[in-house]
C-alpha positions as CSV (number, residue, x, y, z in Angstrom):
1,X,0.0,0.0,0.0
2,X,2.9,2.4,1.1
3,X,4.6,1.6,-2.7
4,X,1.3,3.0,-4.2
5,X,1.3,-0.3,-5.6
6,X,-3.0,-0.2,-5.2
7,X,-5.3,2.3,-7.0
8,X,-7.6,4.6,-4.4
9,X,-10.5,2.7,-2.6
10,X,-8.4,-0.7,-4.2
11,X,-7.1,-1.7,-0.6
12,X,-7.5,-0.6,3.3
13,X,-6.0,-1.4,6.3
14,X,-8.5,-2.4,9.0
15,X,-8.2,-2.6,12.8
16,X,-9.1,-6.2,13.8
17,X,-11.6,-6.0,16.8
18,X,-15.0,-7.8,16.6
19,X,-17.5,-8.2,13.4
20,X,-20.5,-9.2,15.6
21,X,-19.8,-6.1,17.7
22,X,-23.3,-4.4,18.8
23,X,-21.4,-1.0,18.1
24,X,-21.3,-1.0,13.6
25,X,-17.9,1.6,14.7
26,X,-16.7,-1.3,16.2
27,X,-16.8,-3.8,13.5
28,X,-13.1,-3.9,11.7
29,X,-13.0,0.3,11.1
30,X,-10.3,1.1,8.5
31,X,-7.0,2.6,10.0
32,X,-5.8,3.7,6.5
33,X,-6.5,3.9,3.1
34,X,-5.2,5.4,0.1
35,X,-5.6,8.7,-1.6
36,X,-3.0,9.9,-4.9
37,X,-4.1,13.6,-3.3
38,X,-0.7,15.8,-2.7
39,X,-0.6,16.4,1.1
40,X,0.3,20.7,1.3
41,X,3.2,19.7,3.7
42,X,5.1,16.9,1.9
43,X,3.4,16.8,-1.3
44,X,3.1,13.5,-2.9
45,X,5.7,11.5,-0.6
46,X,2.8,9.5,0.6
47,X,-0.2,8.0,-0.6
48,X,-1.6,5.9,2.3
49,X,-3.3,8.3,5.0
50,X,-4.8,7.4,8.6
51,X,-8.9,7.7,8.9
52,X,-10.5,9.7,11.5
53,X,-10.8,6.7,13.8
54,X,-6.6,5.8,13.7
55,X,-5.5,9.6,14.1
56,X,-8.3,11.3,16.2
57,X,-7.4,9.6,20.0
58,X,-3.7,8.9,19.1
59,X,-2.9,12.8,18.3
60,X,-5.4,13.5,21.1
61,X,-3.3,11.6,23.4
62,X,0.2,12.5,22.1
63,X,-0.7,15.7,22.4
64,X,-2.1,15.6,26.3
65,X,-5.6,16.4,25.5
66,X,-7.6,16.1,29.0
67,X,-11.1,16.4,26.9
68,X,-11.7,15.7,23.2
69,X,-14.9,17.4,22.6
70,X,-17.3,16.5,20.1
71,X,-20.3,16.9,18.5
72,X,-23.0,14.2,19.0
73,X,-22.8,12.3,16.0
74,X,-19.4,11.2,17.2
75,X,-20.9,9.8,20.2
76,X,-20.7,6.0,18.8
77,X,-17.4,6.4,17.8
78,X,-15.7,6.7,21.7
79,X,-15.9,2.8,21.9
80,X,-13.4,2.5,19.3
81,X,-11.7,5.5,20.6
82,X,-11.2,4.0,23.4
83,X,-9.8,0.3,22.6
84,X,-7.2,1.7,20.4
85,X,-6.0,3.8,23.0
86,X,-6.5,0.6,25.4
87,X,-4.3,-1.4,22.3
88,X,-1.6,0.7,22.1
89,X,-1.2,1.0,25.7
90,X,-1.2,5.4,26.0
91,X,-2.9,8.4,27.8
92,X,-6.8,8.2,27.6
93,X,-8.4,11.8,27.0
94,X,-12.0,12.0,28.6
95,X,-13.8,12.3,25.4
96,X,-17.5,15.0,25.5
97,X,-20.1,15.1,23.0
98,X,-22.3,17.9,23.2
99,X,-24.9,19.0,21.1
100,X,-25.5,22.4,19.3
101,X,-24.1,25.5,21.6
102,X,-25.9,28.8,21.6
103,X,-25.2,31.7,23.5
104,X,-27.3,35.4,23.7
105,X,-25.6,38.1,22.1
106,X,-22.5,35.9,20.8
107,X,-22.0,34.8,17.1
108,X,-20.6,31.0,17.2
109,X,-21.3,29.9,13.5
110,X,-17.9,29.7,11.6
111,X,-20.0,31.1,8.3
112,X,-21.1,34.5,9.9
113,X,-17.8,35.5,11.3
């Protein structure tokens, strides 16, 4: 996969955990895959990137993150959150999920600032 031997979509790398897990985010997520996209740091020097799942708690935890918040429809994802961290043997962030914030007289959304 690292050669860019395989075409995008052609091949993943999953993490092995459980198939009859009642949690679908638990059932062999893919840890990387591969994407012929230039990266704006090192250009094309790789083709084989992490997923959401693989980098979210490990940066989280390299980093020292006490609380990785998130937005609810993240909410099933903390189980496998969790077990990698619990794999890999490093510092577990408490991970939040919170719904939408609002707050009198403040602007929050991203597209009116």
């Amino acid at each position: 996969m690292r050669k860019g031997l395989y075409d995008e979509g052609a091949a993943v790398l999953r993490m092995k955990i459980n198939m009859q897990h009642d949690n679908p985010c638990m059932r062999d997520p893919v840890a990387y895959r591969i994407k012929f996209t230039p990266h704006p740091h090192v250009g094309d020097m790789w083709c084989l990137y992490p997923t959401y799942d693989m980098e979210h708690c490990i940066v989280d935890s390299l980093e020292n993150i006490t609380h990785s918040l998130c937005t609810l429809e993240f909410e099933v994802r903390r189980d496998s959150y969790y077990w990698l961290l619990e794999a890999l043997g490093i510092f577990k962030s408490a991970v939040w999920e919170y719904s939408r914030l609002n707050l009198t007289y403040t602007v929050l959304s991203k597209r009116k600032l």
